[in-house]
N, C-alpha and C positions, 0 to 999 in steps of 0.2 A: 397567548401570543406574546413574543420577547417584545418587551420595549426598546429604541434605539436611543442610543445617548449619542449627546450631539458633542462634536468634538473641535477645538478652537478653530479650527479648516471649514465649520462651516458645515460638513457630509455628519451624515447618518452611521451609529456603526452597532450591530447587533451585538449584543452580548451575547445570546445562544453560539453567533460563528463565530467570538472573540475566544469564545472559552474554548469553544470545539477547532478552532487552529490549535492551541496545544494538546487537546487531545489526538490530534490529524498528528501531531509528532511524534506521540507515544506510539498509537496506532503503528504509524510508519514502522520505528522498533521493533515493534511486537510481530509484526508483519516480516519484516527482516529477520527475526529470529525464527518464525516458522518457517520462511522458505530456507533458510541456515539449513533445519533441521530435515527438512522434506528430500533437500538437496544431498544432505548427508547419508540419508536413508537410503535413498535412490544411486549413489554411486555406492555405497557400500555393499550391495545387492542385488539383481535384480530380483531375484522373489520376492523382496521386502513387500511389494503392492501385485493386487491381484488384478489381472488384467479381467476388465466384464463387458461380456459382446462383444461383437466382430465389428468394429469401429471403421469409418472412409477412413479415419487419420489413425496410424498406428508407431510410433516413436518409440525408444531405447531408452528405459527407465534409466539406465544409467546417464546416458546423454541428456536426459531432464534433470536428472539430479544434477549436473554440471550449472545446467541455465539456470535452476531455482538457486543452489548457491551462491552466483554471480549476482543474480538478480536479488538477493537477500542481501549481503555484502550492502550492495547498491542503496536498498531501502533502509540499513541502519544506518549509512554516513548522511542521504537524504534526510532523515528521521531526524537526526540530532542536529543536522543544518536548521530545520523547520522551528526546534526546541531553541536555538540559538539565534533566533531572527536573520540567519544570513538571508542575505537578497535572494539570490540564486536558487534558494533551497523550495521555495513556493511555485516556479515552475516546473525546476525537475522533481518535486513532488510529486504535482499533478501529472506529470508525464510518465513517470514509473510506476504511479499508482492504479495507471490505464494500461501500461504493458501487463503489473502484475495481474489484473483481472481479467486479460487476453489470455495470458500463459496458465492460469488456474483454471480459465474456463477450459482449456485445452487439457488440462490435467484430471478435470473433472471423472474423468471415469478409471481413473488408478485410485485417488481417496479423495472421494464426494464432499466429506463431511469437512474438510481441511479445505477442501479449493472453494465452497459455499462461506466459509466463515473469511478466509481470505477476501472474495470477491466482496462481500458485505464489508468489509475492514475499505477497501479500494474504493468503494461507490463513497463512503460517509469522506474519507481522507478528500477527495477530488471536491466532494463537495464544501466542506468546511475549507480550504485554501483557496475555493474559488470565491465562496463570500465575502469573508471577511479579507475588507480592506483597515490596514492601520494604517494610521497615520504619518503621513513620511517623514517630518520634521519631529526630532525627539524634544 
């Protein structure tokens, strides 16, 4: 179990979700480059991904590759927000990091293995921005 170091303010602050917020920003990058890349596959083709089973929701691989694009864009300016301690960057973090696991879950049956690794990327990023508080005062 992480020990918490106490910090001139008085509050508790874990080291596991100190260290794991800059992971949460890489993460986000990393994140942002796969949907880049998912997003590039998906408009450049539609064969690129093989559609499996006759699915309620059935969408336009190319029209996903458009949103994962966007939404990759999105996750690397987020990403390096996160890395750069802007303000702003820890809640649209969290917030894109819940759309990206919505739209992968969605995406899950064109490439499984990409939208599972993605959504594991999404569950850790939301969590690590949501523990760790630093300290306001530099």
């Amino acid at each position: 179990m992480a020990q918490s170091t106490a910090r001139h303010d008085g509050a508790r602050r874990n080291p596991w979700a100190a260290g794991g917020t800059v992971f949460a920003g890489v993460l986000l990058l990393v994140d942002g480059v796969l949907s880049v890349f998912k997003g590039i596959a998906g408009i450049a083709e539609d064969e690129v991904y093989a559609r499996v089973g006759d699915y309620i929701f059935k969408f336009d691989v190319t029209a996903w590759g458009w949103i994962l694009l966007i939404l990759g864009v999105v996750l690397l300016i987020t990403g390096w927000g996160v890395l750069t301690a802007a303000g702003w960057a820890r809640a649209v973090g969290v917030a894109f990091a819940s759309l990206s696991i919505l739209l992968n879950f969605l995406w899950l049956p064109y490439q499984p293995l990409w939208a599972v690794i993605s959504i594991a990327i999404g569950v850790f990023v939301i969590w690590s921005l949501c523990t760790d508080r630093p300290s306001r005062a530099a």
